[in-house]
Steps between C-alpha positions, in 0.01 A plus 500: 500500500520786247221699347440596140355882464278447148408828320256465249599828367767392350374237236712500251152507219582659112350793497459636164657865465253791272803644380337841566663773717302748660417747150437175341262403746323802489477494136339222493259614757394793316436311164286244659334769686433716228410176266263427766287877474510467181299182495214614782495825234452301252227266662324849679515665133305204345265485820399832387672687822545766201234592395389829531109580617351715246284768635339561162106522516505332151662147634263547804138510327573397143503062434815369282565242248846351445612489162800373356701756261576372167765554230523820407240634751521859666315659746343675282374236283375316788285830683399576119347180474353453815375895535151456352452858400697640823783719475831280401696701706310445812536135432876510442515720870286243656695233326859634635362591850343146542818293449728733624695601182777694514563603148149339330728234294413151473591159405337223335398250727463697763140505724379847568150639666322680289168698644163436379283758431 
């Protein structure tokens, strides 16, 4: 009688070759890496992960209303309007500091905070 040794490591099965070398492999790893930060960024950034807390006592005790900025609206058209004998420039300040503005521009379209009273 003679025995057969089987090795079912040796299957001959297609294996399908990437191709990639060890840079290339690493490449890739880095792209989908980075691809993949920049997604959870993205999704933290619109979760509002961002956003700064504003230690202004104006936001704290003062109540809002959200209006949407027209063509050819300014700041300064919109605290002049809604200022009701107060100084404009307090307005604008109050304006700026409640949506976080950087350089006091805006766009039409856009929603901003503006303080009552």
């Amino acid at each position: 009688m003679s025995t057969y040794a089987a090795s079912f490591n040796s299957i001959n099965a297609p294996t399908i070759p990437s191709g990639l070398n060890r840079r290339g492999r690493l490449a890739r790893f880095l792209v989908v890496l980075s691809l993949a930060v920049v997604l959870l960024a993205g999704f933290a950034f619109k979760a509002g992960a961002g956003d700064v807390a504003s230690s202004n006592p104006i936001s704290a005790s003062t109540n809002f209303v959200v209006l949407t900025v027209g063509s050819g609206d300014s700041i300064w058209s919109i605290a002049h309007s809604v200022a009701d004998g107060r100084d404009v420039r307090a307005v604008v300040d109050a304006i700026v500091s409640a949506n976080s503005l950087t350089d006091g521009a805006v766009s039409a379209g856009q929603k901003i905070r503006v303080p009552l009273a």
